[in-house]
LOMAR-717526 format. One record per residue (C-alpha): residue in one letter; x, y, z. Coordinates in steps of 0.02 Angstrom, whole numbers, plus 50000, padded with zeros to 5 digits. Layout:
BEGIN
aXYZ
...
! end
This chain:
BEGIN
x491035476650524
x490875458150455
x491655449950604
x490425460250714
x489035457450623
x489485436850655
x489545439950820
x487945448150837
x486895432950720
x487825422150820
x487235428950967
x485465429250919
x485575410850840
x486095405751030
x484495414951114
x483185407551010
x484085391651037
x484015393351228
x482275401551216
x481645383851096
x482345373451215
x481775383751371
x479795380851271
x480125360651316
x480295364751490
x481195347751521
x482985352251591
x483185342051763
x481675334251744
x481375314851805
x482015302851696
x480575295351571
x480465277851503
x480075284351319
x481625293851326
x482585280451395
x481995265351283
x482685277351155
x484515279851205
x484375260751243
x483895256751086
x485315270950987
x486685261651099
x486135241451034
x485925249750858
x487775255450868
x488535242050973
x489005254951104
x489065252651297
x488685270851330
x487085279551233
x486235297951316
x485025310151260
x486115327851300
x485065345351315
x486375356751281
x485805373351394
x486645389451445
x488275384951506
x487895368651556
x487155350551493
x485865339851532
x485585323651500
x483675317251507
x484225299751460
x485885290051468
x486495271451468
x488205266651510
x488725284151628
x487605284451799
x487615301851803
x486585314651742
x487565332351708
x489335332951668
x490405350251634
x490175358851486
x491795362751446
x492165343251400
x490885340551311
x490705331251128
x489065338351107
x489375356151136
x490525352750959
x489105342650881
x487745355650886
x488885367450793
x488715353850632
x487305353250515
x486195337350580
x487825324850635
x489385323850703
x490645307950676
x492275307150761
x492945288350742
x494605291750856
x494655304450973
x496365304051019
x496735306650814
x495695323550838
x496535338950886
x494805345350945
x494955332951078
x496935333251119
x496735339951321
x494845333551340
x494865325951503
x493725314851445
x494915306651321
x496565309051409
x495965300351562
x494465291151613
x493385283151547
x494755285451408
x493195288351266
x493915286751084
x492265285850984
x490735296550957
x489365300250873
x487875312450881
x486315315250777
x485635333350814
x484065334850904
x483225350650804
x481435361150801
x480415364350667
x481335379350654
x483145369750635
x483735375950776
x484995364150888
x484515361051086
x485425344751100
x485975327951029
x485655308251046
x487345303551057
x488205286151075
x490085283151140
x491475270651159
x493005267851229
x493555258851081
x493775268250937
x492415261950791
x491535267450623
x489595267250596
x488785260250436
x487675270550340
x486315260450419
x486955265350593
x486885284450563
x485335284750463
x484565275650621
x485345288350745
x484645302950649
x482845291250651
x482995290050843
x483445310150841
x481835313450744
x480955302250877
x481675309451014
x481095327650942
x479255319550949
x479335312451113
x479815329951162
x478345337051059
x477025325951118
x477585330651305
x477575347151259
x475825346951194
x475355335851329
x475985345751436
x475075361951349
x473595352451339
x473715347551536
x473805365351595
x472565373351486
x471435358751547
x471595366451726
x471225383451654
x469755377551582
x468955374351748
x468955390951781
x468075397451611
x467105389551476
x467915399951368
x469515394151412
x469005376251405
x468715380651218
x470295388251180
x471115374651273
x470215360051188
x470615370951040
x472395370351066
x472445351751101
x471645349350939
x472895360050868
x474275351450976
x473525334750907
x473675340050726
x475425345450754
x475905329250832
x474915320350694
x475805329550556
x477385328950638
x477205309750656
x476505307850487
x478295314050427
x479545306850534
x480215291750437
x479755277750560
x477985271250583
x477175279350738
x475715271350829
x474245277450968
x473365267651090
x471935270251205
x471915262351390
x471175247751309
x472435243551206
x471475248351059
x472295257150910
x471555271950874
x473075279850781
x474515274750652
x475215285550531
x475815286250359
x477185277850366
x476175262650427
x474995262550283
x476355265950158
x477445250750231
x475905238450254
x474785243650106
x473355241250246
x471955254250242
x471505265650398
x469775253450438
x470905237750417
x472185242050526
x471435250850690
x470865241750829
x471795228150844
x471845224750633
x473655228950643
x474075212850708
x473635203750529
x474985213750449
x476175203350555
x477015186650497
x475715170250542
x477245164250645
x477395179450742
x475725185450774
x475205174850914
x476735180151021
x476585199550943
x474905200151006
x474995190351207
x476465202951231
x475575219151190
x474065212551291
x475125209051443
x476075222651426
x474435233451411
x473875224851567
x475325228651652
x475425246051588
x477085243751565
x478505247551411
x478045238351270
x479415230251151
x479105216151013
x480355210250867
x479255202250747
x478985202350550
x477765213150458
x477295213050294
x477725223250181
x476275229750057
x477185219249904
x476855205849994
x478765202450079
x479145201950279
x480465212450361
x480915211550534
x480415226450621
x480745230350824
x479065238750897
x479115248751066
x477985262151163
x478065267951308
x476425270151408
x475495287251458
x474755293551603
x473675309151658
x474275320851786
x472865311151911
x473895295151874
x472755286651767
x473205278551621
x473135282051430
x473915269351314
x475215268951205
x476105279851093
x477385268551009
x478535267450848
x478795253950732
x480585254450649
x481435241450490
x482795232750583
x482915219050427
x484725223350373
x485345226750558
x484275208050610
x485535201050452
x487145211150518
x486715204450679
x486665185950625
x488005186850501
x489125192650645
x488295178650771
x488915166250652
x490695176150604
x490905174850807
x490345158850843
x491565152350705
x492935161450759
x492675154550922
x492785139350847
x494265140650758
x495245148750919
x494675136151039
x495195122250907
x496955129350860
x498215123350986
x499285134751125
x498625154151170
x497775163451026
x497375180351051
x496775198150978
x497265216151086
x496735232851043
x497605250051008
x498035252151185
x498625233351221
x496895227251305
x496515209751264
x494765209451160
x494695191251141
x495575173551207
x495675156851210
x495585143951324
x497575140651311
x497685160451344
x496555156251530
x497835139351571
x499105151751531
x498645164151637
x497975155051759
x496515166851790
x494665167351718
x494325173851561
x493225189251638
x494885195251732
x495715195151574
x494535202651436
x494745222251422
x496375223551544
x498145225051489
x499705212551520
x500145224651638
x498385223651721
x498155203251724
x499915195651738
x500715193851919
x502325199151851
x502225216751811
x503975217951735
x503475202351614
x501805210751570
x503025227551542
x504005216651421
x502445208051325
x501725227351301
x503205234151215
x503415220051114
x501735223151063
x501665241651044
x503235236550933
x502195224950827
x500735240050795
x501995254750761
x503125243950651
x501435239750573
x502055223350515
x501965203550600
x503705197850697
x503835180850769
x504525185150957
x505275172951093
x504455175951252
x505065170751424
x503245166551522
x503115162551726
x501705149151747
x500655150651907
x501495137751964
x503035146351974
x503575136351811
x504595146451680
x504445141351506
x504855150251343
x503495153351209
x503645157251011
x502375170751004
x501705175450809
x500975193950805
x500305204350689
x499365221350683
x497445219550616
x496995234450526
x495415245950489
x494395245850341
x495505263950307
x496995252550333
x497465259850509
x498355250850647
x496895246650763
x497615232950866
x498655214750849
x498155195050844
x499315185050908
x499565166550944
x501045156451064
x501725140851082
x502535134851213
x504155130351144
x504995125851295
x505555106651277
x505925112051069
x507385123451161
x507755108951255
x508115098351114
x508915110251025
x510135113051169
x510385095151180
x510505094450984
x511945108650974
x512845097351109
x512535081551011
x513115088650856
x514675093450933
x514985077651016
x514595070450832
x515865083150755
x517105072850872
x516365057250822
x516675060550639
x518385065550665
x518745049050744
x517615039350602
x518415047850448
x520195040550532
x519365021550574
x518685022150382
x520325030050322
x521175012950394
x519465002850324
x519845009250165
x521555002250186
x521754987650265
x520094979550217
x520284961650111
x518824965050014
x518954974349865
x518004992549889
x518075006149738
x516885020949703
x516135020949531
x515545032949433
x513665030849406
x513205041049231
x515225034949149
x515315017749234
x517245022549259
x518205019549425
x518345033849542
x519195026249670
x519805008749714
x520625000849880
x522364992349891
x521524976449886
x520984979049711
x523064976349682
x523064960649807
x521524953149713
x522014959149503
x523724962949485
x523164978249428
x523864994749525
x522505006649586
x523295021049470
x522995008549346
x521115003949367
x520505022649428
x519885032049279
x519205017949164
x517855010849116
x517454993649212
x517024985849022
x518894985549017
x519234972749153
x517594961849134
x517494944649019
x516494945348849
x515214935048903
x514854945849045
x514634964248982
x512614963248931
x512364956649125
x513754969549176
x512674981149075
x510894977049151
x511584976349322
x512124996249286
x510515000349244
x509774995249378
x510825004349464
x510385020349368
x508575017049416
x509045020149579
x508895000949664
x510604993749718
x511374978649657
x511504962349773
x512684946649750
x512764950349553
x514324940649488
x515454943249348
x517184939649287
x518604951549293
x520194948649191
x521704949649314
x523404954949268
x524204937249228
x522894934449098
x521764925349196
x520044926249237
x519254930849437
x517524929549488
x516884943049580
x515344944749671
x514554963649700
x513534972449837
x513494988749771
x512315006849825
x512095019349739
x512245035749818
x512505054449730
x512985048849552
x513905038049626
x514175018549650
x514935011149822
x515434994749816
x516074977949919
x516724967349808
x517394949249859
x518234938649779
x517464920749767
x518564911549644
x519024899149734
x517344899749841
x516624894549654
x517694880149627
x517284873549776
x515714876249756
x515774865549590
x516644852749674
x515434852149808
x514044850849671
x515024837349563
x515154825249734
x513344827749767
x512924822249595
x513964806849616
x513144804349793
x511374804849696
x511634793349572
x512304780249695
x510634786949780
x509764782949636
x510604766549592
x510344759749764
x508454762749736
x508454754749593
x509274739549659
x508084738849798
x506714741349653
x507264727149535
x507444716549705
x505514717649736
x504944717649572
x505984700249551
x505304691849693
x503404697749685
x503544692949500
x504164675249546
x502904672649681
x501674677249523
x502524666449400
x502564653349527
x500584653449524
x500374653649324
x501664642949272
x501264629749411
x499314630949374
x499904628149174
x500994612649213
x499584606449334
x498224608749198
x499374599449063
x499454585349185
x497784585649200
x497574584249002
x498944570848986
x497624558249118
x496094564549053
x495454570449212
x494624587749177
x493774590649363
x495204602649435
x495594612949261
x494404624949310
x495104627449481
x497084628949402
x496314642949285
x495474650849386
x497294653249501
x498254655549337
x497044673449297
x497024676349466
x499104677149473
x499294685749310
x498004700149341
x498994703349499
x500574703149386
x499464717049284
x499064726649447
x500944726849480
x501464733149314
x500204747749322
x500954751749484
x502684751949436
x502124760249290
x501394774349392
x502874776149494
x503984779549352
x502624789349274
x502504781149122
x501034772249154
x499824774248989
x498254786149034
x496534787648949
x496274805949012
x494384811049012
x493514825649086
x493014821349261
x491914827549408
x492584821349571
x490984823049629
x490174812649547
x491574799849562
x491684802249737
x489904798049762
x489964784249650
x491344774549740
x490464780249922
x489724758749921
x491244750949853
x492094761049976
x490874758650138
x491244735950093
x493064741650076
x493254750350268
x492104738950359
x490834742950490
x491994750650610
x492634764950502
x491224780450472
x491414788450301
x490914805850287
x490934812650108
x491044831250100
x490804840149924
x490814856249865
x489534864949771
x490284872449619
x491594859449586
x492734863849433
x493004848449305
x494734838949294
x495514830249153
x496334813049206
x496114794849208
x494324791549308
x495194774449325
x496694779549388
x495674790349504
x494614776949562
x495994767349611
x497204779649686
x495624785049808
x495324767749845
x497064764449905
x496894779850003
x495624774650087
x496094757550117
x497774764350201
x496524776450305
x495604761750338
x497504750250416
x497764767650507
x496354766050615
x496114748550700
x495024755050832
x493974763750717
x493684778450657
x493104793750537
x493344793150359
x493274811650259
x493344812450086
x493144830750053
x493054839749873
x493494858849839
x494194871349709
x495824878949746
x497044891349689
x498964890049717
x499784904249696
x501624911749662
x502054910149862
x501394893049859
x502334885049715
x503884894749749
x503894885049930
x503434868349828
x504614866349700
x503604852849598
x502114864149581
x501754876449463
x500374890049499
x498584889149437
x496644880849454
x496494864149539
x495264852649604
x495674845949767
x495284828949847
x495824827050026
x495644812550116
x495794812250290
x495674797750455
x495714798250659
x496934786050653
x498714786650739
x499614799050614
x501404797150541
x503194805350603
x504074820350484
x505324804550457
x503924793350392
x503064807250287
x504804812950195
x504784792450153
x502984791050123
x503054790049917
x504774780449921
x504324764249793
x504314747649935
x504214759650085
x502794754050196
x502484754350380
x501424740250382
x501974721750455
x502844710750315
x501684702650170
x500124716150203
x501084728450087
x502054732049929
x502454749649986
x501924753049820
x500364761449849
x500554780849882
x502284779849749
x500954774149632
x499534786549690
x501324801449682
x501764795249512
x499824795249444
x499624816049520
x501164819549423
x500824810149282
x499274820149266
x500054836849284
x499364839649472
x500114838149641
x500174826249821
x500194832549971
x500524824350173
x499804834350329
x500024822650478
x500224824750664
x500614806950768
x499114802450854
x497734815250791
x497854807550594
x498174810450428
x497634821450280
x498004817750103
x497664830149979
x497704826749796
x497924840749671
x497314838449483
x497274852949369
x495684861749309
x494914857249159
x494204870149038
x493414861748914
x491834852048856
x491144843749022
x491284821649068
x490654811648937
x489594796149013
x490534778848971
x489844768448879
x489074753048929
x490414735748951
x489404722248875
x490074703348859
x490774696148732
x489404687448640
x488084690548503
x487974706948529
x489624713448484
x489824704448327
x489584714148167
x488394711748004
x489544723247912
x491024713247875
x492174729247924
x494044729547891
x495254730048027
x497264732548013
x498214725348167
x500104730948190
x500984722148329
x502714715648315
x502424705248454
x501594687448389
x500894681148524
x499754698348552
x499464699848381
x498934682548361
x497594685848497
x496684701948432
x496684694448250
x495814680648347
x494764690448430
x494344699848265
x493994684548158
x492814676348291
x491664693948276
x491514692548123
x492944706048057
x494124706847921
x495984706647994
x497304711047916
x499074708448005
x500974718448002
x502214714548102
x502794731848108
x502614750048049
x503524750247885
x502444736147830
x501014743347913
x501074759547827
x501314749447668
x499714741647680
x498714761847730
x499524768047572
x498484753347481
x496624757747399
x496144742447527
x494754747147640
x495004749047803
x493834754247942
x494854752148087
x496944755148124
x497514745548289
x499204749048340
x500594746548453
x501404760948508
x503204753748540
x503424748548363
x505214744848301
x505814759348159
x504194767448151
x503224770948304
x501414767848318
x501014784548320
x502164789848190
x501194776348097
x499554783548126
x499984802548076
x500724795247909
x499274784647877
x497814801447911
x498884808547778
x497874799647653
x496424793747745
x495854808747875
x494394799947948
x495484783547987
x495014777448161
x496554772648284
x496454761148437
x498384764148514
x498884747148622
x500304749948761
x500994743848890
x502484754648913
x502204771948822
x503564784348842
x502644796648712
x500824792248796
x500924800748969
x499364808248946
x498184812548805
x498574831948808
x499034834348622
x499314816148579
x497474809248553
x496804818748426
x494874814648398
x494404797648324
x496044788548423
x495844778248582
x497014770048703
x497074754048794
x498224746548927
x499204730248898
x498754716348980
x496824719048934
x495384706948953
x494794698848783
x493154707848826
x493744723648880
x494694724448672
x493134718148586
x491914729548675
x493264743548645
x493384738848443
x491644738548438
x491234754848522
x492624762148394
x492044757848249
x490014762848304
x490494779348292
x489784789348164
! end
């Protein structure tokens, strides 16, 4: 009786469905834009291609609106719908071919091959079902919340599109029955009132905004939803007030499209923000369709407003999730790929189109089997694939590929099944390489490595006999015990030792005493990982005697492999080699000085010829009484013994003992003051340029010395250019470095100031450079040169802790450079001004001065000298005697000293005699000084220096200047 009674309800349930939708009167009726804006708008909601509005009548269905099918009834017995309007409000099927209500639905099973829908039930007031807004896919898909609460939306919209017509429709015909009876005319306009009310109550509920227009384009209707949204008020918002509930942005092009569209009376649609009554915007998409009277003419509007802000966000989230995976797959290298369930390709790169060698539209949504010219190949690439999605895990597959050039290739394909948000197989990515000349190689490899196979065979023999027959001594060490692993025959050739007998220990055991702590170091290094090079050592043979040994060893695996030779007798003659080249350079060295006492004798005679001849001429003078040519024999005398001086200084220089008064110095400023001594010295026909840099460090050397050693530079500059010429004297810092002075022997790195001085003239030869500070070498024609000058100039830079330097090129001149070390401290002192002896350097004090020369003649002279200015002098004739007299309660003011002093050095004298009087004042005389090279840490404050021979003035003004210090 139950099951009866379900078929009887049932029954009745289907009649007053029919009958509801039989009230609409709109089965195969003309399509109608409001009902097709609709099904356009459910499919762009849903991302569908196919969207329709379905009647569902008696046996059969209609469909009123539909995008993506071109037709408009389909059998009833395949239908989705038919299912859907036995649901609630909504029916979901993700996969159709995963649905056993769908197993034999032609539909499914063959084309279009659908696999996704979803329908929202189009229902009365009543609830009854007469159809559905549906949307479909060949692809199977979910729907987000938002999705199906907007298909249900569009459903309720649909349902007042359907009662507006209705009521239209109502209203339309009791219109015409009007004409016929007043009294109809009232029931009609009675009915279209109530029809209005309906529509206005119906649209006051539905959960989008609604919206009426006259044929103006004034807005003479919007429901609640619209004030609820906006927070506008009825007055605010009709007419055309709606428009100020839009976004200042928007409004301009909300408004010209509604106008035009109004003038056009044509579909209206608008995506614009509206605000929101607290204040916020939201994008919303607004569309009507327009109305017209049965006569034609035309209405206005009746629209719907509905909040697309999340779907506007979906929609550019995704824009930018596509546009960078774009990115990403036209940026990665080779084909990159994603199929779907059924093997269609969804998406491609550029690689995949070269590949192919067809556009990307004959590719996208077609099978391998579909788009490749070789069907078997595209057969092959399937299964692989359908392998990949029912495995449901990635494989890396070698695939042989036919280019549409007829080229084969092979290609490493990478594929792996993408996967639902449930976690079901829904289709594979994939990416190939073409991996064609990699095979290649790798052929080529495997035959290489056999041919090497071969090779090593035949090696392991060659070193077999290396290992051998080799003279030099090879052996395998152990790295972390320093012990012998292995040693060679020649170990036994070279020792005495048997290789049984040096395998297994330690190498401490064969090497000499005074050789393990280098033996030691070298094995560390070794540990560290660098090999050793050339070390040497001594190992202790078998005999008892001692081999030298010289080690390229590698280390390798904990282990050491070594070449030892054995250069015993490569040592001895090595030290014989070195013992005949000593000999060779002091016969070197004695010739030099042979040639070096040869010109010192005979410039010194032609010297002592002048003096002593002037003397004897002057006594001869004396002895007649004729004074009228004394002045003249003096005059030659001084002039002969100061070049005597100049000589000594020079020879003095060369050897490097010439006595220096070293000062802090600019070279600047000297420079500059030398440029008129130096424009007389060069003549008219030389330019001089003088270059110097800003910035100049200080020096500490002899300014004299300096003077003179430019001066002679020049002046050779000056011989070198008889044509004329240019003249640079150039100043400069400069910095030579580890490189430098490893290439220069002489030099050691650090600060210098650098004086180069370079002519036009006609350059020297390599030959005459390597020769050029040789003592007595000179160039120049015989009598216009000692060959002196540059030895002196060499001898003065070394003297001074610096550095000389040649650049010269025959015919294009010569640079000179002088190097003299920086100075750090306390900048020049100004000299003092060189007065005359006369009045002025006598003294008023009576001060007490002890002399110390053990020469008699010299010490004679300064106690001369003393007494005639007025000073106390006290005399010793050497440093015992000397220090006798300091270790007195005498006064003295002032010590002067020689250095060269017999027993006790002048120096030795003067530290003994500060012992007891700190404040003592020291004048140092020299003319040879072996402990006075220069002043660093030998003039301590309050000592001076002068240079034997010296001018009577140059001593007194020197005493004098002494002792005015406070």
């Amino acid at each position: 009786m139950n099951e009866l009674h379900d078929v009887a309800a049932g029954d009745d349930r289907e009649r007053r469905r029919l009958s509801a939708l039989a009230s609409y009167d709109v089965l195969d009726t003309p399509r109608e834009l409001a009902f097709d804006e609709v099904a356009a708008l459910a499919g762009r909601l849903c991302d569908t291609p196919i969207a329709v509005v379905n009647l569902i009548g008696d046996g059969r269905q209609f469909f009123k609106a539909e995008v993506g099918l071109g037709v408009r009834e389909t059998p009833l017995e395949s239908s989705f719908c038919a299912k859907a309007i036995m649901e609630e409000d909504f029916l979901l099927v993700p996969d159709a071919t995963q649905d056993p209500r769908f197993d034999c639905n032609p539909l499914v099973v063959n084309e279009p091959h659908l696999r996704f829908y979803a329908g929202a039930l189009l229902k009365t007031d009543d609830g009854l079902p007469i159809g559905t807004l549906c949307v479909l896919d060949t692809r199977p898909k979910q729907l987000t919340d938002f999705q199906q609460e907007a298909l249900r939306m569009l459903a309720r919209q649909v349902m007042v599109q359907l009662e507006l017509r209705r009521a239209l429709d109502e209203r339309n015909r009791q219109l015409k029955e009007s004409e016929a009876s007043e009294r109809h005319l009232r029931i009609a306009r009675s009915e279209a009132a109530d029809s209005e009310a309906r529509f206005r109550n119906m649209a006051d509920n539905t959960p989008v905004m609604m919206w009426v227009t006259d044929a103006e384009g004034t807005c003479t209707y919007l429901n609640r939803g619209w004030y609820e949204f906006t927070g506008q008020r009825e007055e605010e918002a009709l007419g055309y007030g709606w428009l100020d509930a839009t976004h200042p942005d928007d409004k301009g092009d909300a408004a010209q499209a509604f106008l035009e569209a109004n003038a056009a009376q044509s579909p209206f649609r608008q995506e614009y923000r509206l605000r929101r009554a607290d204040g916020g915007y939201r994008w919303v998409i607004d569309a009507a369709s327009p109305r017209f009277g049965e006569d034609g003419k035309y209405l206005g509007y009746v629209g719907s407003v509905i909040d697309i802000d999340e779907r506007r966000e979906a929609e550019d989230a995704l824009r930018s999730a596509k546009t960078l995976l774009e990115a990403v797959m036209e940026a990665v290298p080779g084909v990159v790929y994603a199929k779907d369930r059924d093997g269609r390709m969804i998406a491609a790169n550029r690689g995949t189109v070269e590949l192919v060698g067809k556009p990307l539209s004959d590719i996208i949504g077609r099978t391998d089997r579909e788009f490749l010219d070789d069907r078997e190949q595209g057969e092959t690439v399937m299964a692989n694939d359908a392998r990949v999605m029912a495995d449901n895990h990635g494989e890396a597959i070698e695939e042989d590929i036919t280019y549409p050039d007829g080229r084969r290739a092979v290609w490493l394909s990478t594929k792996a099944p993408f996967r639902d948000a449930e976690g079901a197989v829904i289709g594979l990515v994939g990416s190939s390489l073409d991996i064609t000349e990699r095979k290649r190689v790798e052929d080529q490899l495997r035959a290489l490595n056999a041919d090497l196979e071969r090779e090593v065979l035949e090696r392991s023999r060659e070193r077999g006999l290396i290992w051998q027959l080799s003279l030099d001594l090879l052996s395998v060490i152990d790295i972390q015990s320093a012990t012998f692993d292995a040693v060679n025959p020649a170990w036994g050739g070279a020792l005495g030792w048997p290789a049984d007998e040096i395998q297994g220990r330690p190498f401490a055991d064969f090497a000499h005493p005074d050789d393990l702590d280098a033996s030691a170091a070298a094995f560390a290094q070794v540990r560290a990982g660098s090999p050793v090079m050339q070390f040497e050592n001594r190992y202790r043979a078998r005999n008892g005697d001692w081999r030298w040994l010289s080690w390229v060893a590698v280390p390798e695996g904990g282990k050491l492999y070594s070449v030892t030779r054995d250069v015993t007798e490569e040592k001895a003659r090595q030290a014989e080699l070195e013992a005949a080249q000593e000999q060779l350079r002091q016969a070197q060295k004695m010739e030099a000085v042979g040639q070096l006492t040869g010109g010192i004798a005979h410039d010194f005679n032609n010297l002592l010829t002048g003096v002593i001849g002037s003397l004897d001429m002057m006594q001869r003078q004396f002895a007649k009484g004729d004074m009228s040519k004394v002045e003249r024999y003096t005059t030659t005398a001084i002039t002969s013994a100061n070049r005597a001086a100049a000589l000594t200084h020079r020879l003095l220089a060369f050897s490097r003992r010439q006595p220096l008064d070293p000062k802090p110095v600019s070279a600047n400023r000297l420079v500059t003051g030398m440029e008129e001594l130096l424009r007389r010295t060069i003549g008219e026909a030389v330019r001089l340029e003088i270059v110097t840099a800003g910035g100049l460090w200080q020096t500490l050397c002899d300014p004299h010395q300096l003077e003179s050693a430019i001066l002679n530079l020049a002046i050779n500059a000056r011989d070198a250019m008889p044509e004329g010429g240019t003249l640079t004297i150039e100043t400069c810092n400069a910095h030579l470095d580890d490189a430098y002075s490893a290439r220069q022997r002489e030099v050691t790195p650090g600060q210098y100031v650098c004086i180069c001085v370079t002519d036009t003239g006609v350059g020297m030869t390599a030959d005459t450079i390597s020769k050029a500070f040789e003592p007595f070498f000179t160039t120049k024609p015989i009598g216009q040169g000692t060959g002196l000058g540059l030895s002196m100039i060499y001898g003065f830079a070394r003297q001074s802790e610096g550095y000389a330097k040649i650049y010269s090129e025959v015919g294009k001149g010569t640079t000179f450079k002088l190097y003299l070390p920086r100075h750090y401290g306390e900048g020049e002192e100004d000299e003092g001004h060189t007065t005359e002896l006369g009045d002025e350097l006598r003294t008023e004090r009576g001060e007490v001065v002890l002399v110390v020369e053990d020469e008699t003649a010299v010490r004679s002279l300064v106690i001369d000298v003393l007494e005639e200015l007025g000073y106390q002098a006290i005399e010793a004739v050497d440093g015992p005697s000397g220090l006798k007299i300091l270790q007195s309660t005498r006064r003295i003011d002032l010590l002067v000293t020689d250095i060269g002093l017999p027993g006790l050095n002048g120096r030795q004298l003067a530290d003994a005699a500060r012992e007891r009087r700190p404040e003592l004042k020291v004048l140092f005389m020299t003319g040879y000084a072996e402990n006075a090279t220069i002043a660093n840490g030998f003039l301590d404050p309050g000592m001076s220096m002068i240079t034997k021979p010296f001018a009577i003035d140059a001593i007194a003004t020197r005493i004098r200047s002494i002792i005015e210090i406070s």
